[in-house]
C-alpha positions in Angstrom: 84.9 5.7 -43.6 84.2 9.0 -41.5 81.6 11.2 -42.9 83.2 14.4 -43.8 81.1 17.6 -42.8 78.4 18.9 -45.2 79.7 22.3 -47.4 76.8 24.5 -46.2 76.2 23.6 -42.7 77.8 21.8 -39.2 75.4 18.2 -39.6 77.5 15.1 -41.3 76.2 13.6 -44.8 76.2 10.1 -45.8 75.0 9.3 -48.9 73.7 6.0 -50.3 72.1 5.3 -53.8 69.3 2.8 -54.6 66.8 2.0 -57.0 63.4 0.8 -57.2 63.1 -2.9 -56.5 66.4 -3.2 -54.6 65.1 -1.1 -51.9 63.5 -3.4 -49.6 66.6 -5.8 -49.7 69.5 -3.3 -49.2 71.0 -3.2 -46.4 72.4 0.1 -44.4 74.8 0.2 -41.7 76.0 3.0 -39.5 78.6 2.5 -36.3 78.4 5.5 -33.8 82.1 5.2 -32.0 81.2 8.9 -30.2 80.4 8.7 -26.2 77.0 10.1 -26.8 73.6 9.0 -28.8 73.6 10.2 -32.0 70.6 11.0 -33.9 70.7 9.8 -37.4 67.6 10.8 -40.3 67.3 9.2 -43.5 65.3 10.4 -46.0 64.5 8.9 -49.1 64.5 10.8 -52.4 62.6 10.0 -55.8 64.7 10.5 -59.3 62.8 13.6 -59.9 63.9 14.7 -56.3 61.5 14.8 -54.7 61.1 13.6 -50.8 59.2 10.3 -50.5 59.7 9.2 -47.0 62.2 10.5 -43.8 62.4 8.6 -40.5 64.4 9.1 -37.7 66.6 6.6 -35.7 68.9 6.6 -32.6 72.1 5.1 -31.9 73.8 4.6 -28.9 77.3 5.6 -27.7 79.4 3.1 -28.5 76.5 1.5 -30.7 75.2 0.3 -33.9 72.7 0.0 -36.2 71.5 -2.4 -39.0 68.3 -1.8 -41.0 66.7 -2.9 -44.6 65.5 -0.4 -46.6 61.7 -2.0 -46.2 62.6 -1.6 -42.2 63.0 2.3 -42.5 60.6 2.8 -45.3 58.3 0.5 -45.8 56.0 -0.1 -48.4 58.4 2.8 -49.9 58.6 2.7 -53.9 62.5 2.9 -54.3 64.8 5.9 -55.2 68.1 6.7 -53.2 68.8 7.4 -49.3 70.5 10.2 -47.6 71.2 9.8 -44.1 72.4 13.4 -42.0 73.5 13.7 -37.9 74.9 16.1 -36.7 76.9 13.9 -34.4 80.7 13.7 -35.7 82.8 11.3 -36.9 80.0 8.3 -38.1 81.2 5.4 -40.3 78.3 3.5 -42.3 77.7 1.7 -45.7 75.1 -0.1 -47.8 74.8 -3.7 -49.1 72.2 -5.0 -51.7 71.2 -7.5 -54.2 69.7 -10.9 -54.1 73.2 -12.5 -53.1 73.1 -15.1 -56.1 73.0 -13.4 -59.2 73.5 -9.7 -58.0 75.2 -7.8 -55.0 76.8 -4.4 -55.0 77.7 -2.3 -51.5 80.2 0.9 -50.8 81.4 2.9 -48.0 78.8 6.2 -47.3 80.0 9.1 -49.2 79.6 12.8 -48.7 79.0 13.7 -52.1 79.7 17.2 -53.9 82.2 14.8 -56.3 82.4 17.4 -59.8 84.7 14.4 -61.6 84.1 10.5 -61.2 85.7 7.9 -63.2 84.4 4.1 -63.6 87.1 2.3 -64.4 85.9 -0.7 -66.2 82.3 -0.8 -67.5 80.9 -3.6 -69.3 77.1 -3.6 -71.3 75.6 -4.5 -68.4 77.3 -1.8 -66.1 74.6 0.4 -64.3 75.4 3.9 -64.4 73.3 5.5 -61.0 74.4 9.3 -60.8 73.1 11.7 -57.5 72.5 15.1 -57.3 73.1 16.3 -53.5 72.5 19.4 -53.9 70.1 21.6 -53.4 69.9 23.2 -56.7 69.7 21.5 -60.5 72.5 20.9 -62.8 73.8 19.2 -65.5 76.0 16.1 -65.4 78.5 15.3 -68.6 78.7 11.5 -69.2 81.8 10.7 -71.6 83.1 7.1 -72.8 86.8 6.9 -72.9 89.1 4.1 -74.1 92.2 3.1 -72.9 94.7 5.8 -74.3 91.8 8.4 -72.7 90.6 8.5 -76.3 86.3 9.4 -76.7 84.8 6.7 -77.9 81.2 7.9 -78.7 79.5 11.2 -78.2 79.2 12.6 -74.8 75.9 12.2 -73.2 74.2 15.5 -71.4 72.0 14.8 -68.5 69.7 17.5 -66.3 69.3 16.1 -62.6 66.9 18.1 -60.5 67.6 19.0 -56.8 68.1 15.7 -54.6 67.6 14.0 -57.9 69.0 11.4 -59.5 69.7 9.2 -62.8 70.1 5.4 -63.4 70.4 3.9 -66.4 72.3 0.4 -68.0 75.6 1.6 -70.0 74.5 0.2 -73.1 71.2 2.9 -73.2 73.4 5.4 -72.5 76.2 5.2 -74.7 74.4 3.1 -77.6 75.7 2.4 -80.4 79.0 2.4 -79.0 81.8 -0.1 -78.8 81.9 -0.7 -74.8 85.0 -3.5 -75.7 86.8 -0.1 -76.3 85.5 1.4 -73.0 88.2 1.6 -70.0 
């Protein structure tokens, strides 16, 4: 997927979440099909927003790149990734879990979504929400079933700047019925 420019400035946003343990064994990916080197910094945010660890790396025209999170931060607690260049037109992902019980991956994203809608979500869903910008707000979490219907209360949650939430489904939206969730 391209990397769409960021709203305030002329540098490209991708934007990656993962949490604590995972860290170390996910995987990010970025393809640079430009005819010059592009410069490409990710930083690595804490839930409370604040900045942990930011490292630089260099990709060629024409050229790839392929690192685990322990490869860009090591020894780095976990939290979620934001990767900027102001080189155009980028393409990159992530891909992490143990490969035998777990796995998850997605295209890079820009971010700045205001509505989001999981389609299915099961007890065991994890719910990992990102605040990209550079100010607080609040995020509205609401459980619907099938006919669009709320199922339980909506849940109100403050995310600092560059922060972030993550949370299983059934803490968030307990005691509801998630066999009613869409």
């Amino acid at each position: 997927r391209s990397l769409p420019p960021a709203p305030d400035n002329d540098d490209l946003d991708e934007i990656w979440s993962s949490g604590g343990p995972d860290l170390p064994v996910t995987g990010y990916a970025v393809t640079n099909p430009s005819a010059a080197t592009a410069n490409v910094v990710f930083t690595l945010y804490a839930a409370t927003g604040a900045t942990i660890a930011s490292t630089s790396v260099n990709i060629v025209a024409g050229g790839q790149m392929a690192k685990l999170g322990s490869e860009l931060f090591p020894n780095a607690p976990g939290g979620w990734v934001k990767a900027t260049s102001s080189t155009s037109n980028l393409r990159g992902f992530w891909l992490g879990g143990d490969f035998s019980t777990v796995e998850d991956g997605g295209e890079a994203v820009s971010g700045g979504e205001s509505e989001f809608v999981l389609p299915i979500i099961s007890a065991n869903s994890e719910i990992n929400i990102v605040n990209t910008s550079p100010s607080s707000g609040g995020v509205l979490i609401r459980l619907l079933g099938a006919e669009g219907e709320g199922i339980n209360d909506p849940e109100v949650r403050f995310l600092p700047a560059s922060g972030s939430f993550k949370s299983r489904s059934n803490l968030v939206f307990a005691p509801a019925d998630l066999a009613r969730a869409t």
